[in-house]
Every structure is written in C-alpha cells, then in structure tokens.
N, CA, C and O atoms as a GROMACS GRO file, in nm:
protein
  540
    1UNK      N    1   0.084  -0.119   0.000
    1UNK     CA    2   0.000   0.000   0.000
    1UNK      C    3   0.089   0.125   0.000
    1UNK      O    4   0.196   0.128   0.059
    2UNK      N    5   0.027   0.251  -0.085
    2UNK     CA    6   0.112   0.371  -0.092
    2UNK      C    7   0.114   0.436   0.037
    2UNK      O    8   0.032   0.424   0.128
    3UNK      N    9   0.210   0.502   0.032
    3UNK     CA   10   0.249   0.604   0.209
    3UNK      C   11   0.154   0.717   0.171
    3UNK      O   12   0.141   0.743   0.052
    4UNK      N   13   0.085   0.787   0.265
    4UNK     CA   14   0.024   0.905   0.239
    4UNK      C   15   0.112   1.026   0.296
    4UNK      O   16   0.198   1.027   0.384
    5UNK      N   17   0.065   1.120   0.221
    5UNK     CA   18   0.138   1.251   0.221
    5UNK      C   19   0.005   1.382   0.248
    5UNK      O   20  -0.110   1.348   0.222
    6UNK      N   21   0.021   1.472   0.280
    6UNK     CA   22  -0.078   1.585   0.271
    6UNK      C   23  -0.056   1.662   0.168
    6UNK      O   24   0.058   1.707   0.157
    7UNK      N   25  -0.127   1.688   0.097
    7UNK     CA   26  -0.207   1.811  -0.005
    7UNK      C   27  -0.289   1.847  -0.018
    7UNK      O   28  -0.399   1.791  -0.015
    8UNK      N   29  -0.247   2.006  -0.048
    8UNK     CA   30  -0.356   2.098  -0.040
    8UNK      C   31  -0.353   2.143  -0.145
    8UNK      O   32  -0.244   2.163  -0.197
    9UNK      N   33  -0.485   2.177  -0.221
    9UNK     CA   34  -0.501   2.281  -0.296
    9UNK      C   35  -0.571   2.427  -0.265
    9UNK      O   36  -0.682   2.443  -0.215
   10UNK      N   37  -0.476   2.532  -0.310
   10UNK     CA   38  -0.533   2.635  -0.237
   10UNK      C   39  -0.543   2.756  -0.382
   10UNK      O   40  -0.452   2.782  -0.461
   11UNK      N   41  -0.668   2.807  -0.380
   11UNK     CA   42  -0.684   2.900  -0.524
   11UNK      C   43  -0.704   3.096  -0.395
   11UNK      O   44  -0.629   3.098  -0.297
   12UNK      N   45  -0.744   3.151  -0.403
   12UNK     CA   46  -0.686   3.289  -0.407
   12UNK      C   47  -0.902   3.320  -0.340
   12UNK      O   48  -0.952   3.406  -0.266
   13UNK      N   49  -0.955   3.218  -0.406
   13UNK     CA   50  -1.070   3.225  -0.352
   13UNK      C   51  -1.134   3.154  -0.225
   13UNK      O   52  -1.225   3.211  -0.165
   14UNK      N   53  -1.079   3.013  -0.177
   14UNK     CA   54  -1.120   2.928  -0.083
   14UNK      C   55  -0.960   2.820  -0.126
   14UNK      O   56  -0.870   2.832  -0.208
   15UNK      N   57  -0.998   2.707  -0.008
   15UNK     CA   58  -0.898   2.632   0.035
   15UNK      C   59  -0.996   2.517  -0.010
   15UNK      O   60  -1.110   2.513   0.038
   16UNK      N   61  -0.954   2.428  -0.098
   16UNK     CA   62  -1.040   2.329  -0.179
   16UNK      C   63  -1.028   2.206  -0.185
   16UNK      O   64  -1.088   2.130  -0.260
   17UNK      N   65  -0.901   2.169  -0.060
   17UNK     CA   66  -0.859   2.022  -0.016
   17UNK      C   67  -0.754   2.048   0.044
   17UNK      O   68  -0.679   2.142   0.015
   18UNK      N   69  -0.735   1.959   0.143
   18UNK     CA   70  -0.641   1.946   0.260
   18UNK      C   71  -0.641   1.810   0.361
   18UNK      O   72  -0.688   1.769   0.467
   19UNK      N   73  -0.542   1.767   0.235
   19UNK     CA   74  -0.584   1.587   0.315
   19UNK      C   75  -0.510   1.506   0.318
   19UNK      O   76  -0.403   1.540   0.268
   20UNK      N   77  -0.513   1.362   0.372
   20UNK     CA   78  -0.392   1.304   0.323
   20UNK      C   79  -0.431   1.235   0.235
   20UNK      O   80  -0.550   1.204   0.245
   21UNK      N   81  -0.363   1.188   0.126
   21UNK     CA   82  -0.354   1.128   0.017
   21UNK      C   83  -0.266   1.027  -0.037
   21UNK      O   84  -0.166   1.023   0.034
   22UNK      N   85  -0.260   0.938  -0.137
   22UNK     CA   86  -0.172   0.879  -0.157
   22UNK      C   87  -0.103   0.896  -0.309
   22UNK      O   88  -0.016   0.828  -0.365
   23UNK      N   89  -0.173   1.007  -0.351
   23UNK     CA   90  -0.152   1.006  -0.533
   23UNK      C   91  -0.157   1.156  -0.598
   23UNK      O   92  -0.276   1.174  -0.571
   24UNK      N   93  -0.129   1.245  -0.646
   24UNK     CA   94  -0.145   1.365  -0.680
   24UNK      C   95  -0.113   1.390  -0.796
   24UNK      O   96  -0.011   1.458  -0.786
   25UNK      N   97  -0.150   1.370  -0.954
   25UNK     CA   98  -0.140   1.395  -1.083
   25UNK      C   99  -0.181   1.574  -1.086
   25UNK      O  100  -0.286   1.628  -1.054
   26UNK      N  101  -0.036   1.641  -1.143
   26UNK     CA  102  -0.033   1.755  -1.175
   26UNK      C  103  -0.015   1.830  -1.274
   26UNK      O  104   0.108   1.829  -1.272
   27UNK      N  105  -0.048   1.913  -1.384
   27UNK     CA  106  -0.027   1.939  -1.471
   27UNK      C  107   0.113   2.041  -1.503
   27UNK      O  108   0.093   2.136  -1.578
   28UNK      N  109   0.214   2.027  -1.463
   28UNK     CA  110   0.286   2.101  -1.465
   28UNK      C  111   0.379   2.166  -1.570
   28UNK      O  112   0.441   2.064  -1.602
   29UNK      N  113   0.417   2.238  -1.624
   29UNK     CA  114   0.416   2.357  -1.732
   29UNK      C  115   0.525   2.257  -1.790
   29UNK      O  116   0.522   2.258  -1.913
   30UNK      N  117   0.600   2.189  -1.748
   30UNK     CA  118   0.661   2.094  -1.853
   30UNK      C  119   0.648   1.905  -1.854
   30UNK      O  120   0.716   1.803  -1.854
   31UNK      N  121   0.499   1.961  -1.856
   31UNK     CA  122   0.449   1.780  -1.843
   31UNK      C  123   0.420   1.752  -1.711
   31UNK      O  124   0.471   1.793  -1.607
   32UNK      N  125   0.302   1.652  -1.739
   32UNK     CA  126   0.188   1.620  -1.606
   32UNK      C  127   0.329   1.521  -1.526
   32UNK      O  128   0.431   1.462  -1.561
   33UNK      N  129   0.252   1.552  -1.404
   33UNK     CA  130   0.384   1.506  -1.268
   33UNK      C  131   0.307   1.442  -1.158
   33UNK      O  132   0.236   1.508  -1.082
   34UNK      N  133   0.325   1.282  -1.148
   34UNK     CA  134   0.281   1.223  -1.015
   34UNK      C  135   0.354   1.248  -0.929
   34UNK      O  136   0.476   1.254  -0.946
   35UNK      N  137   0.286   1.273  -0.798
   35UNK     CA  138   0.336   1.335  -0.713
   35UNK      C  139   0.311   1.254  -0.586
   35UNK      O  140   0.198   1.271  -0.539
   36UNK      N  141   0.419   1.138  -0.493
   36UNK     CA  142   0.350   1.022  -0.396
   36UNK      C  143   0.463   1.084  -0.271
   36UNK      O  144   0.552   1.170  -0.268
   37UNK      N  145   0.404   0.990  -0.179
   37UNK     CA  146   0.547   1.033  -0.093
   37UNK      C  147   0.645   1.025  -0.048
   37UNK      O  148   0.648   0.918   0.014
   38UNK      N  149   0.770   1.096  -0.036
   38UNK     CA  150   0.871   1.085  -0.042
   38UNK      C  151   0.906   1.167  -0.141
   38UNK      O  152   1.025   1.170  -0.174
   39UNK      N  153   0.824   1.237  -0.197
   39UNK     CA  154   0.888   1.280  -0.356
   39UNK      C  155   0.998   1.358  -0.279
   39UNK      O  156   1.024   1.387  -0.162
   40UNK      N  157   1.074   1.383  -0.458
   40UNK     CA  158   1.223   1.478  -0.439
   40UNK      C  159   1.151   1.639  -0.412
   40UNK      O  160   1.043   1.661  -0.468
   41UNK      N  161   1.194   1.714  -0.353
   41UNK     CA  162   1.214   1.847  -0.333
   41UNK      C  163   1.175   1.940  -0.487
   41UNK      O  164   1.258   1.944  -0.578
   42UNK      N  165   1.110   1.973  -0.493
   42UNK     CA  166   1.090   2.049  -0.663
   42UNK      C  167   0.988   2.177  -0.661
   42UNK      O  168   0.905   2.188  -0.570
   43UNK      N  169   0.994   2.236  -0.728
   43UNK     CA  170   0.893   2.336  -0.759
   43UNK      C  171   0.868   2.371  -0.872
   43UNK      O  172   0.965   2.422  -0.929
   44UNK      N  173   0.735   2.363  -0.956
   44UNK     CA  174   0.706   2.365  -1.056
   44UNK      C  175   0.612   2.453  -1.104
   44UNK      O  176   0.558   2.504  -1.006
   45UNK      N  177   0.550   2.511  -1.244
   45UNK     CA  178   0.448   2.615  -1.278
   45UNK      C  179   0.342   2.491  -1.313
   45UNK      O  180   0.362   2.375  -1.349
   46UNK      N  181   0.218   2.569  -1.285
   46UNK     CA  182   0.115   2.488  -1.368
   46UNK      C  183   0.031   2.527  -1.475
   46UNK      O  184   0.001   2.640  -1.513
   47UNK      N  185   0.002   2.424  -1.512
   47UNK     CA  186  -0.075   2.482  -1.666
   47UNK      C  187  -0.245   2.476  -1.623
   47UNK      O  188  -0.317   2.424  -1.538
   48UNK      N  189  -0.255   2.562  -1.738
   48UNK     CA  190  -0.419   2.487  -1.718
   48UNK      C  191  -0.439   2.331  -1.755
   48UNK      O  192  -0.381   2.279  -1.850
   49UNK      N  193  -0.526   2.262  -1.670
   49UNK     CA  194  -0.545   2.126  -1.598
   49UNK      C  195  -0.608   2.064  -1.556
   49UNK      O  196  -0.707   2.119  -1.508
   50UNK      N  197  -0.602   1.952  -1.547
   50UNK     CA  198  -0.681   1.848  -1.449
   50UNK      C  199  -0.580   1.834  -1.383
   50UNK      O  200  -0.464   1.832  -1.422
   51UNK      N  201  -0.639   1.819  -1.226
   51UNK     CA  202  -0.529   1.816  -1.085
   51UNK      C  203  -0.630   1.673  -1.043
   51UNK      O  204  -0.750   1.682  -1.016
   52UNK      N  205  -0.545   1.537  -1.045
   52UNK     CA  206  -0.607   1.432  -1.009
   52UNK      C  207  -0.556   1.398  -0.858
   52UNK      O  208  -0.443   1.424  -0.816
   53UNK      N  209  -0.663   1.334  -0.782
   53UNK     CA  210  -0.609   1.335  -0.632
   53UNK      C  211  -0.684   1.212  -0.617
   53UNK      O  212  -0.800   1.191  -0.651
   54UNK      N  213  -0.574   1.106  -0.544
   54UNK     CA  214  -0.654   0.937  -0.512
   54UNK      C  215  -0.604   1.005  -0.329
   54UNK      O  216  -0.499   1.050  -0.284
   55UNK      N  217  -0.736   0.983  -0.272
   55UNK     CA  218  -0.712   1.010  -0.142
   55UNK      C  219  -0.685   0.858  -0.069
   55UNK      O  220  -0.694   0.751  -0.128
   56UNK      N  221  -0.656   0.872   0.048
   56UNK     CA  222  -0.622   0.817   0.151
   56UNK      C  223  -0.662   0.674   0.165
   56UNK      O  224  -0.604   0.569   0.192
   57UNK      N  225  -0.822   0.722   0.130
   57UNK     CA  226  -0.932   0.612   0.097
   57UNK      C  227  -0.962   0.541   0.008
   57UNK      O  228  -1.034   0.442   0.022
   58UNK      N  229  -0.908   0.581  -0.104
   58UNK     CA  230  -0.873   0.508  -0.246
   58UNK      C  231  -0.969   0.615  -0.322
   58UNK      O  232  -0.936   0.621  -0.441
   59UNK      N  233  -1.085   0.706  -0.288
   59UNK     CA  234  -1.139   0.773  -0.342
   59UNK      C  235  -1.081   0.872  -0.454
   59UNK      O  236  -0.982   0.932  -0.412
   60UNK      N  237  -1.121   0.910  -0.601
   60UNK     CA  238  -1.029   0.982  -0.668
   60UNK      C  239  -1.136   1.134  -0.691
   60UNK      O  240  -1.254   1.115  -0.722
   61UNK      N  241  -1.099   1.233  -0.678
   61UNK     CA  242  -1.138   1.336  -0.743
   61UNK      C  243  -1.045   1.445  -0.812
   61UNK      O  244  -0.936   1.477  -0.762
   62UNK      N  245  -1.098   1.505  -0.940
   62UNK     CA  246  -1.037   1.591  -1.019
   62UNK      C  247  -1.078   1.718  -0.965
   62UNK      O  248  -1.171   1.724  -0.885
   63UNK      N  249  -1.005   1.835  -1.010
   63UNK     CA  250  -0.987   1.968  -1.006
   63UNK      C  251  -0.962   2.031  -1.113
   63UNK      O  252  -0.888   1.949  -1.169
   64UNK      N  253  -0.972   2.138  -1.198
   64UNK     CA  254  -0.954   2.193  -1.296
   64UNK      C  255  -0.895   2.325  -1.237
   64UNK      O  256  -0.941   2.376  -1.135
   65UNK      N  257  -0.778   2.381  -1.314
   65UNK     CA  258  -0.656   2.445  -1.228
   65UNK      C  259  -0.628   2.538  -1.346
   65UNK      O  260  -0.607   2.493  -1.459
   66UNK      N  261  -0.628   2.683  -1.317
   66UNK     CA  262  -0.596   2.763  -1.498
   66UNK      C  263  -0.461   2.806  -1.420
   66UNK      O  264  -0.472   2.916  -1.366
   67UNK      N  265  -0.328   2.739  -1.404
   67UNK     CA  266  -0.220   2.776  -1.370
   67UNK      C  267  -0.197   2.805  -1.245
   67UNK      O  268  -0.285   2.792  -1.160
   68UNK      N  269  -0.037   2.860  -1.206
   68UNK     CA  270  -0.039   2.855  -1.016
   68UNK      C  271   0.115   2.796  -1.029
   68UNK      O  272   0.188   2.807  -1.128
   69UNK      N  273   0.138   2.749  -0.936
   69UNK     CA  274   0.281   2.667  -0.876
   69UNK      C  275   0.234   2.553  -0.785
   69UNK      O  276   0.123   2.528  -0.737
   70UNK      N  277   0.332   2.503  -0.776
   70UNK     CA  278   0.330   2.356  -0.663
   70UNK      C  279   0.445   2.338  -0.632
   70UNK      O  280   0.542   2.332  -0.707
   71UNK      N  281   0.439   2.323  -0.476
   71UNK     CA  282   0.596   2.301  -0.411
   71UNK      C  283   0.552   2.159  -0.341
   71UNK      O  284   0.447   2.122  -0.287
   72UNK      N  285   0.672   2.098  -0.366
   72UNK     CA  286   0.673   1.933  -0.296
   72UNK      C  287   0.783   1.926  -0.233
   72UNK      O  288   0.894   1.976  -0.250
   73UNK      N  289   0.731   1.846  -0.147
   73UNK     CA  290   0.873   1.806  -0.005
   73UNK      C  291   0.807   1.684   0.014
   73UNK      O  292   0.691   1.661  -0.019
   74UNK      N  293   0.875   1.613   0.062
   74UNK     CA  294   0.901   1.464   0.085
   74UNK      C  295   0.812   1.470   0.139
   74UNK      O  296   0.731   1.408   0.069
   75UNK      N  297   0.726   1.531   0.287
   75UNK     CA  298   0.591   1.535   0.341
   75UNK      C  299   0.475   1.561   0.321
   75UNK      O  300   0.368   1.536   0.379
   76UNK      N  301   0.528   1.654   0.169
   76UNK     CA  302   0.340   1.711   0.090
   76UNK      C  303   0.396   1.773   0.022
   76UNK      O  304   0.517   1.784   0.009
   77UNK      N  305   0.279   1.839  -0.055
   77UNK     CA  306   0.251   1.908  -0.159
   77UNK      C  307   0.121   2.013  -0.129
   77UNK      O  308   0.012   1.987  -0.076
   78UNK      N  309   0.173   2.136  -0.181
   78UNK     CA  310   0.078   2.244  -0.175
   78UNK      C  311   0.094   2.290  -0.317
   78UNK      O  312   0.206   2.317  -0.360
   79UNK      N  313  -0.011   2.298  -0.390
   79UNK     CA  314  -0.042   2.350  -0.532
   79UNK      C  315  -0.111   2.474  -0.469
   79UNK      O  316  -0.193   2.467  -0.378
   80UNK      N  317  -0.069   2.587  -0.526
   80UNK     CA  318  -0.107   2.746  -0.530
   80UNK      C  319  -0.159   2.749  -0.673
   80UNK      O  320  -0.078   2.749  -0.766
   81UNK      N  321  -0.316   2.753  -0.700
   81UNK     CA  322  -0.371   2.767  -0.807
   81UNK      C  323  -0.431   2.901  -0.800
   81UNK      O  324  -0.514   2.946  -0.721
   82UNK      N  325  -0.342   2.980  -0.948
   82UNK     CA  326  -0.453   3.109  -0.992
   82UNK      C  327  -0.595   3.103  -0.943
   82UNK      O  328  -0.645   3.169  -0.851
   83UNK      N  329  -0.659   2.999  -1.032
   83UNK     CA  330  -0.808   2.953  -0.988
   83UNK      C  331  -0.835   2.821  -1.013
   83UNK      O  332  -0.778   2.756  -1.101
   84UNK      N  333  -0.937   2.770  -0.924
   84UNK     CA  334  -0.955   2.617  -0.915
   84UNK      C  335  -1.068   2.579  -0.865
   84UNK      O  336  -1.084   2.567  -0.743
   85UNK      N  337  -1.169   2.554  -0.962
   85UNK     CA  338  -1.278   2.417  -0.868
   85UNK      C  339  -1.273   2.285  -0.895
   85UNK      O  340  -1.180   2.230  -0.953
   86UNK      N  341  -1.401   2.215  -0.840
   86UNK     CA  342  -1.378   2.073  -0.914
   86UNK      C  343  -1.465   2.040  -1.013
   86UNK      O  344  -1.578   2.087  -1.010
   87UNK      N  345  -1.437   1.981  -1.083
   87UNK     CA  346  -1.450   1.939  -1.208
   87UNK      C  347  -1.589   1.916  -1.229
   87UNK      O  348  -1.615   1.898  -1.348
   88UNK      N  349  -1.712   1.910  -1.135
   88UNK     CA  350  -1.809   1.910  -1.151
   88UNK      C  351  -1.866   2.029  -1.114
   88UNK      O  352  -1.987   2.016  -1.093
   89UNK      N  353  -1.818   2.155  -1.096
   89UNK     CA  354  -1.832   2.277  -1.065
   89UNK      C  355  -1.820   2.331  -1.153
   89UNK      O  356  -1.874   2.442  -1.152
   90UNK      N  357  -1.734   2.282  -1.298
   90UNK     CA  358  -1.702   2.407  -1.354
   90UNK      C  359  -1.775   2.416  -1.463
   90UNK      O  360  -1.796   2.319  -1.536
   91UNK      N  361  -1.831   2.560  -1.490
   91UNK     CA  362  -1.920   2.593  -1.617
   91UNK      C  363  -1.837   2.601  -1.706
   91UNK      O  364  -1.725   2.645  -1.678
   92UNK      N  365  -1.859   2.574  -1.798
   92UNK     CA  366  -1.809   2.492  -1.942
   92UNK      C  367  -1.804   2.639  -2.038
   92UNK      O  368  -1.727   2.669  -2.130
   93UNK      N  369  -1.929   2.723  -1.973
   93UNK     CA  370  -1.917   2.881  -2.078
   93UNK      C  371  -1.806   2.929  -2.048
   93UNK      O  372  -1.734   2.988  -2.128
   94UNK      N  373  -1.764   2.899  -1.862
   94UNK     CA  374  -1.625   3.020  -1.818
   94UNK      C  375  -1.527   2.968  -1.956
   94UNK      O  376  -1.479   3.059  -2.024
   95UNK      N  377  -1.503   2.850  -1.987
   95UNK     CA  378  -1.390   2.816  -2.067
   95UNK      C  379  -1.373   2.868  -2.191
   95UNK      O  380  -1.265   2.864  -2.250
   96UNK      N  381  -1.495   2.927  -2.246
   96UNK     CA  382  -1.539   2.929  -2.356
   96UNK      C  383  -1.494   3.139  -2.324
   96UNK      O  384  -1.413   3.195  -2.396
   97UNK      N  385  -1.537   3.183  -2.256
   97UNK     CA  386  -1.540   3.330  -2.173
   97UNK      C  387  -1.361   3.328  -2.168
   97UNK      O  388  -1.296   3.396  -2.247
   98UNK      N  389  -1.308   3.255  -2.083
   98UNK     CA  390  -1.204   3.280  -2.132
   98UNK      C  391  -1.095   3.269  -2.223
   98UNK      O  392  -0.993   3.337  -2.216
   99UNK      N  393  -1.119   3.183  -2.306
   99UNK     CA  394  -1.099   3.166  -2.411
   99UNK      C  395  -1.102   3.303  -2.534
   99UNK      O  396  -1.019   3.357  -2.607
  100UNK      N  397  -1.220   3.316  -2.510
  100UNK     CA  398  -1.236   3.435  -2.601
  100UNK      C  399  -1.183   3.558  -2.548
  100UNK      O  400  -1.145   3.637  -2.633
  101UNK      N  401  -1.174   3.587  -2.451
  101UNK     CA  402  -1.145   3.737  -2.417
  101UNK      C  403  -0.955   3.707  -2.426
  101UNK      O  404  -0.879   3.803  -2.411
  102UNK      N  405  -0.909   3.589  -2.447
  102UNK     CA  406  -0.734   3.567  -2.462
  102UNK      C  407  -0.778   3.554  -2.636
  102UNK      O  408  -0.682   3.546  -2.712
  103UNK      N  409  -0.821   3.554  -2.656
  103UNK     CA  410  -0.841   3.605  -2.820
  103UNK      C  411  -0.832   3.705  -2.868
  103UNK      O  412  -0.768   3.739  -2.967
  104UNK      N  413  -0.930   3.790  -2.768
  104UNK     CA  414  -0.957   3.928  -2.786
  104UNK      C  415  -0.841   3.999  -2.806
  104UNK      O  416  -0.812   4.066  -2.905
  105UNK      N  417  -0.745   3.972  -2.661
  105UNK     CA  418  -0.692   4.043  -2.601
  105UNK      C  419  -0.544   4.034  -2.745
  105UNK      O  420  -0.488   4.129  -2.797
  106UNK      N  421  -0.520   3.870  -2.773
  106UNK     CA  422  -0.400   3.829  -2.886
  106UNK      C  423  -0.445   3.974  -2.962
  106UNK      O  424  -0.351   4.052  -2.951
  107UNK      N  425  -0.542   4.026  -3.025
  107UNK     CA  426  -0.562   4.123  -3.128
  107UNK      C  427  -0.471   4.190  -3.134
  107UNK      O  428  -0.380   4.176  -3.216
  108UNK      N  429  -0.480   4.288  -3.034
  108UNK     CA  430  -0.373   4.375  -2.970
  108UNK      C  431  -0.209   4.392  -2.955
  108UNK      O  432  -0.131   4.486  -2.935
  109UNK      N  433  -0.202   4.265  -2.973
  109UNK     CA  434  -0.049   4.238  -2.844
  109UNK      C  435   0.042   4.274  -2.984
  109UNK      O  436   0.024   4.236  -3.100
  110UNK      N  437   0.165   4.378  -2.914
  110UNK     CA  438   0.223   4.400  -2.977
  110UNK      C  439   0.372   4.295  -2.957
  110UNK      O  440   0.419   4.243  -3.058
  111UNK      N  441   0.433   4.273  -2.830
  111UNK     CA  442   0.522   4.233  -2.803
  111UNK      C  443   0.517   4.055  -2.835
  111UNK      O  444   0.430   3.975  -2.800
  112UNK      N  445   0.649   4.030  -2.919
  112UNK     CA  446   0.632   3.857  -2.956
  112UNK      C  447   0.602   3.781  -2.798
  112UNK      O  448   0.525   3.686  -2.788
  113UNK      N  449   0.660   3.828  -2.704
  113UNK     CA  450   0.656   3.744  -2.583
  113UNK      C  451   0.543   3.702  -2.559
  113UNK      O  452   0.507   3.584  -2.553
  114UNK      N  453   0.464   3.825  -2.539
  114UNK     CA  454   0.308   3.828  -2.518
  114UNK      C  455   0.243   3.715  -2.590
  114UNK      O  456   0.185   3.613  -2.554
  115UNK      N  457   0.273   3.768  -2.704
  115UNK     CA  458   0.170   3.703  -2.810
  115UNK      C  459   0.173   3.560  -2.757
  115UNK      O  460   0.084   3.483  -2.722
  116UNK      N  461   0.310   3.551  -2.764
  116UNK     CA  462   0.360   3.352  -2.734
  116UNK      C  463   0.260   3.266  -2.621
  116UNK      O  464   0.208   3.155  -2.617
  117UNK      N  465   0.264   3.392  -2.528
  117UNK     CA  466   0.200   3.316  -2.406
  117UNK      C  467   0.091   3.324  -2.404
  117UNK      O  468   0.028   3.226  -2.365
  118UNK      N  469   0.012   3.455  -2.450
  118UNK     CA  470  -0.157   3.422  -2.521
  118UNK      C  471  -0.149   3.317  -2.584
  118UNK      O  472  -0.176   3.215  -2.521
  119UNK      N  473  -0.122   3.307  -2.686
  119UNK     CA  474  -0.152   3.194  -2.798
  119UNK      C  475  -0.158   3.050  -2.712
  119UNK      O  476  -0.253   2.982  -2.673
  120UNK      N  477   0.021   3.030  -2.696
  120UNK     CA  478  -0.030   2.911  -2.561
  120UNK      C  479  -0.108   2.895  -2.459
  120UNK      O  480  -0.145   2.780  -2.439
  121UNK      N  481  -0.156   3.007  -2.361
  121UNK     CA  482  -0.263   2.980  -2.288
  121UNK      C  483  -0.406   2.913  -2.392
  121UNK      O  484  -0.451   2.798  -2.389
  122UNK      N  485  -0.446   3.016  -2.469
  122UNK     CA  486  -0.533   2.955  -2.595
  122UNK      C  487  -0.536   2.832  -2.591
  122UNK      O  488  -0.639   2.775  -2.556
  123UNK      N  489  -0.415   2.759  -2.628
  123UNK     CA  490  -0.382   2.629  -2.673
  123UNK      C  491  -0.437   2.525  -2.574
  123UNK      O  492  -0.508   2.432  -2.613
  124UNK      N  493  -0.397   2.547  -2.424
  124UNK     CA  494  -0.415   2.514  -2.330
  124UNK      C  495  -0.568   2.475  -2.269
  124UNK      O  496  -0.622   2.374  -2.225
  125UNK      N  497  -0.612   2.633  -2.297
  125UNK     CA  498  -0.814   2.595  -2.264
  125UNK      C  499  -0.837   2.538  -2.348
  125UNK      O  500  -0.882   2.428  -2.317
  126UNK      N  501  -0.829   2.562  -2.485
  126UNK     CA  502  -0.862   2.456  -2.585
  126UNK      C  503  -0.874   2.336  -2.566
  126UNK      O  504  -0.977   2.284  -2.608
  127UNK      N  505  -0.800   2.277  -2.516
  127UNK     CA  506  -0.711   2.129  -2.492
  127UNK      C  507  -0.818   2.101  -2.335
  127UNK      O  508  -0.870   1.994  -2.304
  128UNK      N  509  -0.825   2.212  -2.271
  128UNK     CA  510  -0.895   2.151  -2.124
  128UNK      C  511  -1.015   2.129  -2.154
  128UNK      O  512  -1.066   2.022  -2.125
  129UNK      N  513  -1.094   2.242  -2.230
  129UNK     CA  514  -1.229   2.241  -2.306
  129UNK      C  515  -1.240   2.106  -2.352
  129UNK      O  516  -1.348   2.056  -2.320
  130UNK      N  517  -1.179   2.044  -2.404
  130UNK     CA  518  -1.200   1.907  -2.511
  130UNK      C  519  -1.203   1.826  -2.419
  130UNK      O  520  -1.282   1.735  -2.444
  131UNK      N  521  -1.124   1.810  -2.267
  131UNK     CA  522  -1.117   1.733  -2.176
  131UNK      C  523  -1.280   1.733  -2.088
  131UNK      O  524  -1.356   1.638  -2.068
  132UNK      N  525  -1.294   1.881  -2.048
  132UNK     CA  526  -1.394   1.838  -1.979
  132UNK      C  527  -1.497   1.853  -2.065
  132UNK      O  528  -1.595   1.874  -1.993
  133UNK      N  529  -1.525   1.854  -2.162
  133UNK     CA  530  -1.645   1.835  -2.231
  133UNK      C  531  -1.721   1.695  -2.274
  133UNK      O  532  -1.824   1.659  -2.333
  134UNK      N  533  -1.589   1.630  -2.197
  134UNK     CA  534  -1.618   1.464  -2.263
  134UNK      C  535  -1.673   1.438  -2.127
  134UNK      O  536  -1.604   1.440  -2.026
  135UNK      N  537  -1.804   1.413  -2.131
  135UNK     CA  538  -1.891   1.343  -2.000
  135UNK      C  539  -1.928   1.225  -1.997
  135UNK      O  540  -1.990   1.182  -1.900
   0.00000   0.00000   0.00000
C-alpha cells in the first residue's frame, strides 16, 4: 500500500482540499507530474489542468486548475492555483469566456513574448475544453 502525504489545494478564492492522500497527478508547465510520498524536493508552474487526487481512501477526485505553482517536499505538496474548482463545478461557458477574451486580447499584443503566451494559454483551454467536455 502507498504512504500518504498531505495536499492541499489552495486557489486565491477558498482552500479546496487538505488531506492526506496517496496520489497527486499535476499538470505542470513541462508535463503532467505524479506526485507520492517521499517525492524529491521540486517546484514547478502549472498549466491549465486536471489536478487528479486518489485520497487516503482510495477515493479519486479531479480539479480543474488555470495555472499557479506547486511546491513538494518529501511530506506534501501544496499546489497554489490562480483559480480552481472541481470538475463538476465548472461551467463549461467560463472556458469558452475565457478563451475568447485571450483572443480578444491576442488582437492587440504588440510584443512577440506576449503574443507567445496568449496563444499558448489559448492552446491550453482549448485542450482543457475538449477534456472536460467529454462526460
């Protein structure tokens, strides 16, 4: 049986889990990252996501995550999400809302940097859109 560890997810609006767990799938800005315990020491960006969590109990629930960080230590993991509910919370228009207004906004952008990271965020809801749309 896996060792449990504590994680939390915490978004800027409420504190949305805080438990022990045995499993933590993260989307992190250079490829999704299981996360058990003992992990190595790391800190990573996140993308927009599914944040998968097998708790304690064997129970699994998802989270949908539009970016943030996650720091891991051998005892836990705390993901700092921009914004985050769970996956049966989330309205399917916000994706669509934001989506478009990082469209909007690409119109504009003068600087290549910018543009880069609009476009990839784009890329990103796109890609989450297709995920949670599959019911």
């Amino acid at each position: 049986m896996a060792d449990n560890f504590n994680f939390e997810l915490v978004s800027p609006e409420r504190l949305l889990l805080s438990e022990m767990v045995t499993e933590v799938v993260i989307p992190a800005t250079e490829g999704e990252m299981t996360v058990m315990a003992n992990h190595a020491p790391t800190m990573t960006t996140i993308k927009p996501g599914i944040v998968s969590v097998r708790s304690s109990s064997g129970s699994k629930q998802d989270y949908v995550v539009f970016g943030g960080f996650a720091d891991v230590l051998p005892s836990g993991c705390t993901l700092l999400a921009e914004s985050a509910v769970p996956v049966e919370e989330l309205n399917k228009d916000e994706l669509t809302r934001r989506i478009e207004a990082a469209k909007k906004e690409l119109e504009d952008v003068v600087h290549h940097e910018h543009k880069s990271k609009l476009e990839h965020f784009i890329m990103e809801m796109t890609r989450l859109q297709g995920m949670v749309g599959q019911d």
